[in-house]
C-alpha positions as CSV (number, residue, x, y, z in Angstrom):
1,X,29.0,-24.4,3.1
2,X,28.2,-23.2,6.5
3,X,27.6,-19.7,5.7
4,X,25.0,-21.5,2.9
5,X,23.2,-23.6,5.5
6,X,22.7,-21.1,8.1
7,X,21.3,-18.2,5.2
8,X,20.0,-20.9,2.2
9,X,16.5,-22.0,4.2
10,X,15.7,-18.4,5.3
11,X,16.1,-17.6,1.6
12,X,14.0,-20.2,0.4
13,X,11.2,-19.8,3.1
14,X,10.8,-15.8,1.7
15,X,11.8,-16.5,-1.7
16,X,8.1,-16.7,-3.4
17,X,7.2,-13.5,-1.6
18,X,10.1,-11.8,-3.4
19,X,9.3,-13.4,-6.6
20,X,5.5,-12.0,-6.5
21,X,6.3,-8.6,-5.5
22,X,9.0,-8.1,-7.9
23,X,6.1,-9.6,-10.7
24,X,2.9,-8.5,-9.3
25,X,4.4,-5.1,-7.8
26,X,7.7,-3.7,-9.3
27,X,6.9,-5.6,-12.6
28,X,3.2,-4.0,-12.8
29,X,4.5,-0.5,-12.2
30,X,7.3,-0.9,-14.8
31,X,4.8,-2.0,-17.2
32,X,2.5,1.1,-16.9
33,X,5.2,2.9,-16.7
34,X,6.0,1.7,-20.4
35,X,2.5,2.2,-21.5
36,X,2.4,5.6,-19.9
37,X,5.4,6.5,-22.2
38,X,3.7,5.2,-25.6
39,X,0.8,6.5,-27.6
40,X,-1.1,4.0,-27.0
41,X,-4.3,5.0,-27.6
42,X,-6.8,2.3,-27.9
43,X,-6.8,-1.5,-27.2
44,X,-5.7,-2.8,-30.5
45,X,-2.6,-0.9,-31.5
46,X,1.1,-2.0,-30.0
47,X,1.9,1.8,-29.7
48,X,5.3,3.8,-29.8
49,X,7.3,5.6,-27.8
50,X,6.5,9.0,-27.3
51,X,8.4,9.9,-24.2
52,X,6.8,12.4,-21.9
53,X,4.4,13.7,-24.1
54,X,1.3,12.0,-22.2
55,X,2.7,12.9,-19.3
56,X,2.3,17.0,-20.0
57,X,-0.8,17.0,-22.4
58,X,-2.8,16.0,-19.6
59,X,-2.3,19.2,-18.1
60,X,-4.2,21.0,-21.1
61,X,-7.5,18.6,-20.1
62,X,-9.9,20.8,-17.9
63,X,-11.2,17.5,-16.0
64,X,-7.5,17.1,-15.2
65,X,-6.9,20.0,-13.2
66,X,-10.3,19.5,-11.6
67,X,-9.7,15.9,-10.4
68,X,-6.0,17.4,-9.1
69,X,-7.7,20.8,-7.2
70,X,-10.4,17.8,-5.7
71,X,-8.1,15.5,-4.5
72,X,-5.8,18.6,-3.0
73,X,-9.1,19.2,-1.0
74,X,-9.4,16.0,0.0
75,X,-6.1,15.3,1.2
76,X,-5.7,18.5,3.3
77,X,-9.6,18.2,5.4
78,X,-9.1,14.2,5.7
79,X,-5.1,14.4,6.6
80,X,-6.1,17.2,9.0
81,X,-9.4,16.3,10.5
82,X,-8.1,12.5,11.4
83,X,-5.1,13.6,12.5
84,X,-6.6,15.9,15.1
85,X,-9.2,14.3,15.4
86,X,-7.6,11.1,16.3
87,X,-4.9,13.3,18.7
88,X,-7.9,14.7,20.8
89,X,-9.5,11.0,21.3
90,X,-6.3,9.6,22.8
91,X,-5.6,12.4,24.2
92,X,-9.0,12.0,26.6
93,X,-7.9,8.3,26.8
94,X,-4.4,8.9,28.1
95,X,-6.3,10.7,30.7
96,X,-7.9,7.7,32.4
97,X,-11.5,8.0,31.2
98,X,-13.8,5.1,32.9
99,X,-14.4,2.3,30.3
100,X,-11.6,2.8,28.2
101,X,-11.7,-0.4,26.6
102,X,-15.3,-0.2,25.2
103,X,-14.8,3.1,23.9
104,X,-11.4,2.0,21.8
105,X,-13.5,-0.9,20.4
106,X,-15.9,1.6,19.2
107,X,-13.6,4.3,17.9
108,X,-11.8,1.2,16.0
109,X,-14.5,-0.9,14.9
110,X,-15.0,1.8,11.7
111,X,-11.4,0.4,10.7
112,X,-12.6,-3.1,10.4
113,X,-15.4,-1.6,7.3
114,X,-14.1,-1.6,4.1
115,X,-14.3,1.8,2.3
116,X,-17.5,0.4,0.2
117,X,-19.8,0.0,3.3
118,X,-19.0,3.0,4.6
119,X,-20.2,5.3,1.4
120,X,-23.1,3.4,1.3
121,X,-24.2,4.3,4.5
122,X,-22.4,8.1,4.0
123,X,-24.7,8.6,0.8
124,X,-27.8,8.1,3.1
125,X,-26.2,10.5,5.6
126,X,-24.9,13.2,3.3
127,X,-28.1,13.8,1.2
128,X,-28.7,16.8,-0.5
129,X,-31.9,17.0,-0.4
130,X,-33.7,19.8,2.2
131,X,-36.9,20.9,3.4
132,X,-39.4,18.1,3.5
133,X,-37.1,16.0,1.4
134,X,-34.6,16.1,4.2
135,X,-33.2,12.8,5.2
136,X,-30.0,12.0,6.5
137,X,-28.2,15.0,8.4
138,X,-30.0,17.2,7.2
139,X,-32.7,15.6,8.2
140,X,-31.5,15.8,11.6
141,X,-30.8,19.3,11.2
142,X,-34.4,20.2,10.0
143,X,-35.5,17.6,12.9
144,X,-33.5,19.7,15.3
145,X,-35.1,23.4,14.0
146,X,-31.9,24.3,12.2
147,X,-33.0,24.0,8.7
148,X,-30.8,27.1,8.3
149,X,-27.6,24.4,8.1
150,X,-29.0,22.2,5.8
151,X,-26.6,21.8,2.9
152,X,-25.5,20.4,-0.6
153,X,-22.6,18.1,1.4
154,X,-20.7,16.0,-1.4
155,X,-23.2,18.3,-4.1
156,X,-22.3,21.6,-3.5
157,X,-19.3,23.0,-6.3
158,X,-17.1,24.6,-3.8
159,X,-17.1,22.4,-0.9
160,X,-17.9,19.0,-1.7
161,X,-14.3,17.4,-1.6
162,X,-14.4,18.6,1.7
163,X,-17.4,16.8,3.1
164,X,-16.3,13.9,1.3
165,X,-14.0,13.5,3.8
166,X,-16.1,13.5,6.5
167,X,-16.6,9.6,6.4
168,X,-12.7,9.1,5.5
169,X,-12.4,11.0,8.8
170,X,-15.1,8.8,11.0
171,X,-13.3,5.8,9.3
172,X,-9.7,6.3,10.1
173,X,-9.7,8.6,13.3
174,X,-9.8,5.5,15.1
175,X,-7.1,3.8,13.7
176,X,-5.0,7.5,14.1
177,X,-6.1,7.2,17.8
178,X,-4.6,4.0,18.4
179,X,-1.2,5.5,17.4
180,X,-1.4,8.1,19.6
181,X,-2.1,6.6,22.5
182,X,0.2,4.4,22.1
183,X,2.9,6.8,21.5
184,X,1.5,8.7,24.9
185,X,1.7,5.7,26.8
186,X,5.5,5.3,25.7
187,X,5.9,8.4,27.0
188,X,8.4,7.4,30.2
189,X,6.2,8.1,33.7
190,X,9.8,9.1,34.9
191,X,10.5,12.1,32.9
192,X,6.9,13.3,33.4
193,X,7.2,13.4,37.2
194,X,10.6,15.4,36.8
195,X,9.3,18.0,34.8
196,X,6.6,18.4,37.7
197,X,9.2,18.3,40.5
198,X,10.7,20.9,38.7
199,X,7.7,22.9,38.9
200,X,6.0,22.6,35.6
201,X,2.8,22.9,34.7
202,X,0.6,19.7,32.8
203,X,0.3,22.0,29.9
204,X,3.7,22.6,30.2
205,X,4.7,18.6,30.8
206,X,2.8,18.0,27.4
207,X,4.6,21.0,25.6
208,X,8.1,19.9,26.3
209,X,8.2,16.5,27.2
210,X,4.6,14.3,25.8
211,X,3.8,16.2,22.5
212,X,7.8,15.4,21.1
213,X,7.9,11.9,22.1
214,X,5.0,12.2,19.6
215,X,6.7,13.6,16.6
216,X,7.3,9.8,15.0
217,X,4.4,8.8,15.9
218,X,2.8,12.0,13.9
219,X,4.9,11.6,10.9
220,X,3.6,7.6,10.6
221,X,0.1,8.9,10.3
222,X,0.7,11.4,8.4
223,X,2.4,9.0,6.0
224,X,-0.6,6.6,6.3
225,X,-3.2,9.0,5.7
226,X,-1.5,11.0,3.2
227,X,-0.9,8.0,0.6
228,X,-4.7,6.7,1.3
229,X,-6.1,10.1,0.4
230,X,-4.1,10.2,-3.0
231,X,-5.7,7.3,-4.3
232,X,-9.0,7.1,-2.9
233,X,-11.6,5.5,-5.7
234,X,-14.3,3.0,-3.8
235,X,-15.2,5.6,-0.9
236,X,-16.5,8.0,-3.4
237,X,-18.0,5.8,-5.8
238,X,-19.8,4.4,-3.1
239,X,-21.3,8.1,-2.0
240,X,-21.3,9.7,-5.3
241,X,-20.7,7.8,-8.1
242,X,-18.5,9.0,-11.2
243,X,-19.7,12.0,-11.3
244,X,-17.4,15.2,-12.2
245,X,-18.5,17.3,-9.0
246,X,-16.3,14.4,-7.1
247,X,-13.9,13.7,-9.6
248,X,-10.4,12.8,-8.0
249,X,-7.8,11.3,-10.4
250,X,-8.7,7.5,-9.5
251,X,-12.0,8.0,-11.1
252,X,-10.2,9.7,-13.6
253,X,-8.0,6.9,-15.0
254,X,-11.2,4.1,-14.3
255,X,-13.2,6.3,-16.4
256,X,-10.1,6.5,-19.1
257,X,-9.3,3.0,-19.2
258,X,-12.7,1.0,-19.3
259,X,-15.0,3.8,-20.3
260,X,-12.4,5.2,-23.0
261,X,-10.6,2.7,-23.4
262,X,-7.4,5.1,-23.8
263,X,-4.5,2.8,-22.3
264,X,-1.9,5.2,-22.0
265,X,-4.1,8.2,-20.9
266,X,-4.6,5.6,-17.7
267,X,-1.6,5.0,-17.1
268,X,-0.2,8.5,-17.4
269,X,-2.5,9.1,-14.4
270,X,-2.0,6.2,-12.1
271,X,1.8,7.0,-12.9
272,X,0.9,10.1,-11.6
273,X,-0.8,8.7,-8.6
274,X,2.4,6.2,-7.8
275,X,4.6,9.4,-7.7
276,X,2.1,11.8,-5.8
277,X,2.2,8.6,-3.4
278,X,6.0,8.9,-3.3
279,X,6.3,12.1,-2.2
280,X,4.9,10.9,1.2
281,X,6.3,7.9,1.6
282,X,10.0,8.0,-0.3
283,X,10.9,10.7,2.3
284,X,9.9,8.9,5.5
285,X,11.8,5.9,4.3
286,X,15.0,8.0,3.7
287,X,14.5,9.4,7.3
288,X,13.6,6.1,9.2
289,X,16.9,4.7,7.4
290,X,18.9,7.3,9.1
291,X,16.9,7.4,12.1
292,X,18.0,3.8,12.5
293,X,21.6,4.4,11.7
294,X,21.9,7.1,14.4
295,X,20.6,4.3,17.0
């Protein structure tokens, strides 16, 4: 009865927080999971069990493979470009810069606007139109005299993904900085001052002694970022819309499920997403589990 007491109330206080993930979360996934295994194809009929078969006709679809080449894009310039980008901000922050607090506020406050409000203000930016119908950056490029970099941004075939990111990146540096600087301000003072004693250089300090005291800290964004960019939907339909030149496999299954209304096509490709989403973050669990072991 004493073991009961002492463990009972704590159970009971988290209890309904269990209950609605393992409904609202786990019990969700296991039902798309069900539908993605079925053939059903429409809103009416109870469908059957069809095993995998959803799961590797998709790859025949042509707008498949694009929304999969789109959101590799994607990934790879937002991942990268917030990840350095937000590395180079702390890294002029770590070194003492005057105001320091006013300019975190400002490189955060983009966290604190939701994905929506940011394309809104993006589509304005990233305008396609040139010349005398410039507005936006290229605008300010045709302002400047450098019509000669006026371009297509989100509208051009090749390279749209990749200024899509552009306002993922302006939106989430910030947040990456904050990491960062935190992890170089756990950085011990201690071992930094050896390393000079012992005659090395401040590139050298931040080669062997900052820039691996970072390596966790690198690995958590990574994660972050990684699992946003995989199932990013309201940032591009707020700049673009659902159009096919910024197709990404979100729009994909919206378009499948209410436009189509083909059930089990969606849920093949959100099942899809939920894996592609596990592939960043399954790992980094298994690793922060035996990270904490070892300690």
């Amino acid at each position: 009865m004493t073991r009961v007491r002492r463990w009972l109330p704590g159970l009971l206080l988290v209890s309904p927080s269990i209950i609605a993930i393992a409904v609202f979360v786990y019990g969700m996934l296991g039902w798309n999971f069900k539908v993605a295994l079925s053939d059903q194809h429409d809103e009416i009929s109870p469908g059957s069990f069809v095993g995998l078969e959803n799961f590797t006709g998709i790859w025949s679809e042509d707008r498949w493979g694009l929304s999969v080449r789109h959101a590799i894009v994607f990934t790879v310039v937002f991942v990268l470009g917030a990840l350095m980008l937000g590395w180079l901000l702390a890294f002029l922050m770590e070194r003492g810069i005057r105001g320091e607090g006013g300019f975190r506020a400002v490189y955060l406050f983009p966290m604190a606007v939701s994905f929506i409000a940011t394309g809104v203000v993006w589509r304005w930016l990233l305008n396609s139109g040139t010349g005398e119908r410039a507005v936006g950056l290229n605008g300010l490029l045709g302002y400047l005299g450098l019509d000669f970099l006026q371009w297509g941004w989100f509208r051009d075939p090749d390279w749209g993904m990749a200024a899509m990111a552009v306002p993922a990146i302006w939106q989430m540096s910030g947040y990456i900085m904050a990491l960062f600087l935190a992890g170089f301000r756990g950085v011990p003072e201690e071992l930094r001052e050896s390393a000079r004693v012992d005659g090395c250089t401040e590139w050298q300090v931040y080669r062997h002694i900052v820039l691996p005291f970072l390596r966790p800290v690198t690995l958590a964004a990574l994660i972050i970022l990684g699992h946003i960019s995989l199932k990013v939907f309201d940032l591009i339909v707020a700049v673009s819309g659902k159009q096919i030149i910024t197709d990404v496999p979100a729009i994909f299954m919206w378009t499948a499920v209410f436009d189509s209304h083909d059930p089990a096509k969606g849920a093949t490709i959100a099942a899809y997403i939920v894996l592609s989403v596990c592939v960043f973050v399954v790992p980094y669990l298994i690793w922060n589990a035996r990270r904490g072991d070892r300690t």
